[in-house]
C-alpha positions as CSV (number, residue, x, y, z in Angstrom):
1,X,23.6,-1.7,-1.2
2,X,21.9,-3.5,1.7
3,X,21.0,-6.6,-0.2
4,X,20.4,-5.5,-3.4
5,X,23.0,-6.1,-6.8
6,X,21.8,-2.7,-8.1
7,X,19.3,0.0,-7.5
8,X,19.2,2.8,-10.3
9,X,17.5,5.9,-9.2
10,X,16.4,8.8,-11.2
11,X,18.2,12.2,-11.0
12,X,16.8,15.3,-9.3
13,X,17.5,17.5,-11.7
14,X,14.9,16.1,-14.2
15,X,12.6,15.0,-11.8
16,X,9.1,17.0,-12.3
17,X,6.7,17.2,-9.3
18,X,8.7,16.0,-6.8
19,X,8.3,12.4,-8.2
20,X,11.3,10.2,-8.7
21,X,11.3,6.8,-10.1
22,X,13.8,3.9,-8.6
23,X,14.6,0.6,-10.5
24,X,16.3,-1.8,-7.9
25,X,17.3,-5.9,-8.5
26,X,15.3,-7.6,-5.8
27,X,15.9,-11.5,-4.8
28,X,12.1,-11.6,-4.0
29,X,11.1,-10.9,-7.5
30,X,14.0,-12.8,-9.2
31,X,14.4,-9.3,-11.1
32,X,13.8,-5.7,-10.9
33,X,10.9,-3.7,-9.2
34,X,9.8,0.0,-9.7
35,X,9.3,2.8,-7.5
36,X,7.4,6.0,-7.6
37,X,8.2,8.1,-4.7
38,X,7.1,11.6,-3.9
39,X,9.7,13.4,-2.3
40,X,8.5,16.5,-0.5
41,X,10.5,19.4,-0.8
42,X,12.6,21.2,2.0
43,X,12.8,17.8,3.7
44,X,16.2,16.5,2.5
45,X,17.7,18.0,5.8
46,X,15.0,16.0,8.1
47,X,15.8,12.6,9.6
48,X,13.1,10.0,10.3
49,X,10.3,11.5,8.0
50,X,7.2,9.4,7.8
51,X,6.6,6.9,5.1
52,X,3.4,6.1,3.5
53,X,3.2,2.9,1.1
54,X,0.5,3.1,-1.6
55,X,-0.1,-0.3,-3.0
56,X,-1.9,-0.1,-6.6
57,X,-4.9,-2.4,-7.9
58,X,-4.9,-5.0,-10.7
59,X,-3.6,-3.6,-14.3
60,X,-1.3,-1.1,-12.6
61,X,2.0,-0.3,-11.4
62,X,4.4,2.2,-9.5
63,X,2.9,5.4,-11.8
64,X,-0.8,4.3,-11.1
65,X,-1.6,6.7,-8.1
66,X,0.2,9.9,-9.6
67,X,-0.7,9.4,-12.5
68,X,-4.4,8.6,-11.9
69,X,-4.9,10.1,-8.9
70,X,-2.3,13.0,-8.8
71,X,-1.8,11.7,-4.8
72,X,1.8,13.4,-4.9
73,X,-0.1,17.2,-5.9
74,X,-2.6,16.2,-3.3
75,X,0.0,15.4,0.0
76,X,2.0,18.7,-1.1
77,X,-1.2,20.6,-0.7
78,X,-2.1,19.2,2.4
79,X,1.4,19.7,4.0
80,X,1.2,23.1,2.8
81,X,-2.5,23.9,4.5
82,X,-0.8,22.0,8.0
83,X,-3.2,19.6,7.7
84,X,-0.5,16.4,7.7
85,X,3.1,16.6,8.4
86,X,5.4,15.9,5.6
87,X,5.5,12.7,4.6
88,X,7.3,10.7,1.9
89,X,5.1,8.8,-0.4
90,X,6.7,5.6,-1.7
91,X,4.4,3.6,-4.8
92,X,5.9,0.2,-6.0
93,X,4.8,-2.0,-8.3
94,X,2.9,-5.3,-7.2
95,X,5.9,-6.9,-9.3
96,X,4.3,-7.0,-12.6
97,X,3.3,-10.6,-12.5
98,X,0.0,-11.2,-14.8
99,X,-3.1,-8.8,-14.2
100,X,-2.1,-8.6,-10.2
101,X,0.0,-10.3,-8.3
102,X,-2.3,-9.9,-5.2
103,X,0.8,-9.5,-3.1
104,X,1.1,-12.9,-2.2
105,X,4.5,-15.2,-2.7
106,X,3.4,-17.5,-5.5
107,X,5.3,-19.0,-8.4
108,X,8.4,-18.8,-6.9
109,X,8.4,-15.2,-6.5
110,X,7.6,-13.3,-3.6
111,X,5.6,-10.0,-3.8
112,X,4.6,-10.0,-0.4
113,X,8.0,-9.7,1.1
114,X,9.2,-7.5,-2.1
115,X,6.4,-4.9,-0.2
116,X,6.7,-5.7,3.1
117,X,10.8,-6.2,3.4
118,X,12.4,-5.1,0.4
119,X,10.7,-2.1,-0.4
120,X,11.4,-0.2,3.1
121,X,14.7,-1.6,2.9
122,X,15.6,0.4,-0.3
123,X,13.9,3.2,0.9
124,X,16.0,3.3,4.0
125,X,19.2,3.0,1.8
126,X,18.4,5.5,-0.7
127,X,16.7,8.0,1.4
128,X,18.9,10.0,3.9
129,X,15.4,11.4,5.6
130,X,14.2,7.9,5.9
131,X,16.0,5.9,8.4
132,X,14.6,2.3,10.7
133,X,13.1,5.0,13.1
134,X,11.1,6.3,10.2
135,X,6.9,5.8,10.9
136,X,6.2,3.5,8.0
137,X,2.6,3.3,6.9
138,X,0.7,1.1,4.3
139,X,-2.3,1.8,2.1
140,X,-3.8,0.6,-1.0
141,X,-6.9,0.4,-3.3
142,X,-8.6,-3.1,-4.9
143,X,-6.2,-5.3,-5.0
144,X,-4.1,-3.0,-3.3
145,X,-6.2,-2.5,-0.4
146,X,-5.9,-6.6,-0.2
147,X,-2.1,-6.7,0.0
148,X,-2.0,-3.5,2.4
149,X,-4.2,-4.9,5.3
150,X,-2.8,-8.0,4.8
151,X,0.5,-7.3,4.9
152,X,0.0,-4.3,7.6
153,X,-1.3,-6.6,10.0
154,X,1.3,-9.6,9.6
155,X,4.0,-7.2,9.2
156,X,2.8,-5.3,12.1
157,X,6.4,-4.8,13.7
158,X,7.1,-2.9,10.8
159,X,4.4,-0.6,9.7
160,X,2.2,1.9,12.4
161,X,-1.3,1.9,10.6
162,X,-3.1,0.7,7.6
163,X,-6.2,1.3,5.4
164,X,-7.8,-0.3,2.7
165,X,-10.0,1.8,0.0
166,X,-12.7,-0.6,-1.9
167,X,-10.6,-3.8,-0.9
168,X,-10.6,-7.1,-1.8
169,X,-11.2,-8.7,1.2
170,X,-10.6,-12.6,0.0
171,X,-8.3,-14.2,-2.5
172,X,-11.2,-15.8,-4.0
173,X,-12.8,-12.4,-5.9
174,X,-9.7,-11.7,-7.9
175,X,-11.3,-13.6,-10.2
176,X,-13.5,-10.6,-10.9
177,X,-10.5,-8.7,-12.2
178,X,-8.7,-10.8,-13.4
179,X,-7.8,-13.6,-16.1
180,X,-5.3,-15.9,-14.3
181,X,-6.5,-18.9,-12.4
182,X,-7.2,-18.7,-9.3
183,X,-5.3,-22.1,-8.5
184,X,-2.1,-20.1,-9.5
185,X,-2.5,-17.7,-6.0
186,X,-3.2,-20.9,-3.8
187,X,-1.2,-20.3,-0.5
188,X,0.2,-22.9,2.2
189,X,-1.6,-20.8,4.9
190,X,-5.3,-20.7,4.0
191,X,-5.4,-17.4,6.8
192,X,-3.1,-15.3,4.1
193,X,-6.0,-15.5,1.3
194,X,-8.5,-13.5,3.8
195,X,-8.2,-10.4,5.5
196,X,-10.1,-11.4,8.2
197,X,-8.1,-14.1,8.7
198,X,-5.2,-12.7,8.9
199,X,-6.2,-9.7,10.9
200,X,-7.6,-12.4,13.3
201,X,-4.2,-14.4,13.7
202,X,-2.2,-11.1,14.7
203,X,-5.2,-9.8,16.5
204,X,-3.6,-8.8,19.7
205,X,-0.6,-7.0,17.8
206,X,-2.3,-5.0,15.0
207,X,-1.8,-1.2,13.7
208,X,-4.8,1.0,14.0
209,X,-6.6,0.7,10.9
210,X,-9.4,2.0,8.6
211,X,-11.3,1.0,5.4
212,X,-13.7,2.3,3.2
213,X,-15.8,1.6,0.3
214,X,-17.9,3.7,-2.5
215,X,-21.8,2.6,-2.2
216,X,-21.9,1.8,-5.5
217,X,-18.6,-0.4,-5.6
218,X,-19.2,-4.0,-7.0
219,X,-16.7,-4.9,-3.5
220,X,-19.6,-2.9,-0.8
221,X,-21.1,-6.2,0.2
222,X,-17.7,-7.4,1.0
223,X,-16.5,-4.3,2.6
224,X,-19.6,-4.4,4.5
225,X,-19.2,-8.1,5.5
226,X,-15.3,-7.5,6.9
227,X,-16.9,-4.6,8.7
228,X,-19.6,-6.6,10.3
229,X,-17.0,-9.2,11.2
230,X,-14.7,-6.7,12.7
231,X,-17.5,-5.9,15.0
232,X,-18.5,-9.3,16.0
233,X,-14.3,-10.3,16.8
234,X,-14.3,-6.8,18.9
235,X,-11.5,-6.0,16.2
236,X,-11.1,-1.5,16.9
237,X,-11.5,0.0,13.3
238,X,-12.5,2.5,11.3
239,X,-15.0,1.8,8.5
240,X,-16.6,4.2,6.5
241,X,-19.0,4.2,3.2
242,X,-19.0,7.2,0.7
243,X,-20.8,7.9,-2.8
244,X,-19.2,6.3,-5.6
245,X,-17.8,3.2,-7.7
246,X,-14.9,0.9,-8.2
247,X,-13.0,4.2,-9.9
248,X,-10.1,6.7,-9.8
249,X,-12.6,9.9,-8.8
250,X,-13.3,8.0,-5.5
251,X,-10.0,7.0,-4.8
252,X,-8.3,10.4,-5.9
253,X,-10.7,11.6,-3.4
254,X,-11.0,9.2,-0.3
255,X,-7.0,9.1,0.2
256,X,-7.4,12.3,1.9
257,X,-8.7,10.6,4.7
258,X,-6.6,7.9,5.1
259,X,-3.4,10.2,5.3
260,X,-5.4,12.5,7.8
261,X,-5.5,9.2,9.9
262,X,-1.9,7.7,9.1
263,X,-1.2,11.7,10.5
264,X,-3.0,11.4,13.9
265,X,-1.1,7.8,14.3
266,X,2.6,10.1,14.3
């Protein structure tokens, strides 16, 4: 099983939605991760079918964005008006580790490469539409947004675009979400606590990208910082501001555009 000592996966015939969950033993997280994956239907006979990661925000995990969000109702309906091709929707857990785990390898454990590595790996192996040909794609929200422009740009080899919605844009404002110390996400490379930084270091080798950020989110001056930085590095992005708030309403909404733009990427 490619690596990993088990992966359990839900059956078809009581799946509801098209969602199905997967449990699978990953070395990266010393234990087992979670997967909520949308699964379009009439697209068990394709091969190479676009894959969009959603990354989830602090408190979460792999039910947050169709649960919250209803993300899975909202792709079917968009496949269905011919607005995006079909894609498969994959939602993992951060790896369960406190409030967030910001994506970042810390405590011995690595949630970073659990996302970047693991979780396309196990898609690949489970999936007969999704193969190493498949587009991968990576989004996420708060926290999520964090990991997913992080770890789209230094993974970069690996996923085709990226997008942020109301991101944390340093390692230094989780503190506004959550209770763990701040010490206990230190990392050995200062870049990998910034976006910015990190965009920067793989700056000639990035996906296309976009953000975007409510006008009333407690993260706009942020969001409006990275964009204002992308500009003065000559960094090609999309940025955008909308009504709204640090909230599921916004983010139900907003992810509309970022899979109209992982769509113009295929």
């Amino acid at each position: 099983m490619a690596g990993f000592r088990t992966i359990e996966i839900s059956n078809p015939l009581f799946e509801q939605q098209h969602l199905r969950f997967l449990t699978v033993k990953a070395n990266s997280l010393k234990g087992r991760g979670d997967i909520c994956i949308f699964v379009p239907p009439g697209t068990t006979g394709l091969q190479h079918i676009p894959v969009c990661l959603l990354l989830h925000g602090v408190y979460g995990s792999a039910w947050s964005w169709a649960f919250n969000a209803g993300v899975h109702r909202k792709t079917q309906q968009m496949i269905e008006n011919g607005e995006i091709a079909p894609v498969l929707i994959a939602m993992p857990s951060d790896g369960l580790w406190g409030d967030g785990s910001a994506y970042l390898p810390h405590h011995s454990l690595d949630f970073e490469k659990w996302i970047a590595a693991d979780v396309p790996e196990v898609l690949i192996t489970s999936f007969p539409q999704v193969s190493e040909q498949s587009p991968f794609f990576i989004a996420g929200l708060s926290m999520g947004g964090f990991g997913a422009l992080r770890i789209g740009a230094k993974y970069h080899q690996r996923f085709k675009g990226m997008a942020g919605h109301s991101s944390i844009t340093e390692l230094s404002q989780m503190p506004l979400f959550v209770e763990e110390s701040l010490d206990g996400y230190s990392q050995p490379v200062k870049a990998d606590e910034s976006v910015l930084d990190t965009i920067l270091k793989y700056r000639t080798q990035l996906p296309p990208f976009r953000f975007d950020c409510g006008s009333s989110d407690l993260l706009i001056n942020e969001n409006r910082l990275l964009h204002r930085q992308m500009e003065a590095h000559n960094i090609p992005h999309i940025y955008e501001e909308f009504e709204g708030g640090h909230e599921w309403p916004y983010w139900e909404k907003h992810v509309e555009d970022t899979l109209r733009f992982f769509n113009t990427l295929l």
